[in-house]
N, C-alpha and C positions, 0 to 999 in steps of 0.2 A: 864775258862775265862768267864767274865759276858758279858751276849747278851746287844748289846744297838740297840733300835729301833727308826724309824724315828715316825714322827707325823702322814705320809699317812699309815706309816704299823700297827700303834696303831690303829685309825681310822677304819682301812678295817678286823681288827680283832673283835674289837667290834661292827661293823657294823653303826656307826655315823661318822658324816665329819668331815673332819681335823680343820675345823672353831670350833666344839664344843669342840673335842682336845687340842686345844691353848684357848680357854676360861678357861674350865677346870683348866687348867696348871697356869693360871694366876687367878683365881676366887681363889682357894684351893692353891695358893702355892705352887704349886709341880716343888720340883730344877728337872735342865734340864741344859744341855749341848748346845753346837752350834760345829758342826764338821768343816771340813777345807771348807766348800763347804756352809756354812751360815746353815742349817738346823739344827732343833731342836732335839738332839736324847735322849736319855731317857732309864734307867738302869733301873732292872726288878723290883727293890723296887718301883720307882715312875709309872712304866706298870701297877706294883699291885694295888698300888693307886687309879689308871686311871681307871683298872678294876671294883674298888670297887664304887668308882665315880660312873660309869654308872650304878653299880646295885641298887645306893642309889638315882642315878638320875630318875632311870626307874620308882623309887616306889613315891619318890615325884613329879616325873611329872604327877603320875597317879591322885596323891593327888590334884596337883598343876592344873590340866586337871578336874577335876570334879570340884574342885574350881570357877576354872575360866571360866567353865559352868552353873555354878550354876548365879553366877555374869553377863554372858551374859544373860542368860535368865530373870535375874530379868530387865537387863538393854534393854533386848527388851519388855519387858513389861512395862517397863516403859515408853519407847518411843513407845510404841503403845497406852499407855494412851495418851500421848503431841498428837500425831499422831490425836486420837477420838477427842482430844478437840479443834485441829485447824479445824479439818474437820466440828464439827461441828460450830466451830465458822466464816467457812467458807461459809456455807449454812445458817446460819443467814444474813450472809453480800450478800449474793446474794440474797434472801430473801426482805432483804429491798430496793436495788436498785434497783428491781424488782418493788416492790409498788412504789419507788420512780418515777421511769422509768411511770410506770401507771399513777399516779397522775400528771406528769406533759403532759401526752399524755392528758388526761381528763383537767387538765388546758387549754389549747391551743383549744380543742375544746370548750370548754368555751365561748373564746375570740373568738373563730370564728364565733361560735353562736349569738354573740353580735353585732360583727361585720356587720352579714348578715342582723339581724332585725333592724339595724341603717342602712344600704342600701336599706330596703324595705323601712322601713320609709318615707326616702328620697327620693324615688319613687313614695310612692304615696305621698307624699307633690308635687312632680314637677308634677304629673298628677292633683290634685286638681288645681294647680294653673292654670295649661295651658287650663285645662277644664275653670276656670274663665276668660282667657283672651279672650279664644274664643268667651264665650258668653257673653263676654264685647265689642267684635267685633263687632259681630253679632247685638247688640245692637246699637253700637254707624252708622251702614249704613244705610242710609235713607233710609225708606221703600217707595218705587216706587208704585204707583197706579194705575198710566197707565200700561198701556198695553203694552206691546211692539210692537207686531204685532197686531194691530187693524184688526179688520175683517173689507172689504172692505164696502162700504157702495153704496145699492143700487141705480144707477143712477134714479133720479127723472122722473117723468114720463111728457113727452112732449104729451100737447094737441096733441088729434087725428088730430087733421087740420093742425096744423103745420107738425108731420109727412110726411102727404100726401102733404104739400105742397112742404116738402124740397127733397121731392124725382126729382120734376121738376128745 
């Protein structure tokens, strides 16, 4: 009587998942059964198949695995090129916003600079003036002659006779 096997007991004999099993089966075309129970079983010509499958899977995936090594690494190196060239076009752009960043700090002290020597300006414009108003002031109050406090002025001298007479 011929053995018929399920998909888990195919699987767990050549030691891959039952997923690679039903690809397998449907990738190559290999008839297969459905028993009372829905599963897929499978007669020792199509087992043989399946076995031969994985020995031609094992060598092209070896194939297929250095391949697709090969491919990765060309493809990280490529994107380690893109990688250098935004980095560096990254540090150019910081680079210039930096000078930019500078020159407008150097701007601003500019205008500040400017600003201060149009306020000294205009300091001593309002000192020159107020100095002129003062000695426009100064100018225009009458110059006083007199004295203000006079020194008292000595009593005149009364004949000696009169003295002596005004004492009686």
């Amino acid at each position: 009587m011929l053995r018929q096997m399920k998909t888990n007991e195919i699987a767990d004999e050549i030691g891959v998942s039952p997923r690679t099993v039903r690809d397998w089966v449907k990738r190559y075309k290999i008839p297969c059964n459905k028993n009372a129970f829905g599963h897929y079983v499978y007669n020792e010509q199509a087992v043989q198949k399946i076995k031969e499958i994985n020995g031609e899977d094992v060598t092209t995936t070896t194939k297929q695995s250095r391949q697709l090594i090969k491919e990765r690494e060309e493809e990280n190196v490529t994107t380690m090129d893109q990688l250098e060239k935004i980095l560096s076009r990254l540090k150019v752009a910081e680079i210039q916003i930096q000078q930019k960043a500078d020159d407008v700090v150097s701007y601003q002290l500019l205008q500040q600079r400017k600003e201060i020597e149009e306020l000294s300006s205009k300091v001593e414009t309002l000192e020159t003036k107020l100095i002129e108003m003062e000695e426009k002031l100064q100018a225009s109050k009458p110059r006083t002659t007199q004295i203000q406090n006079p020194l008292p002025l000595k009593p005149k001298r009364r004949g000696i006779a009169k003295a002596i007479f005004s004492i009686f």
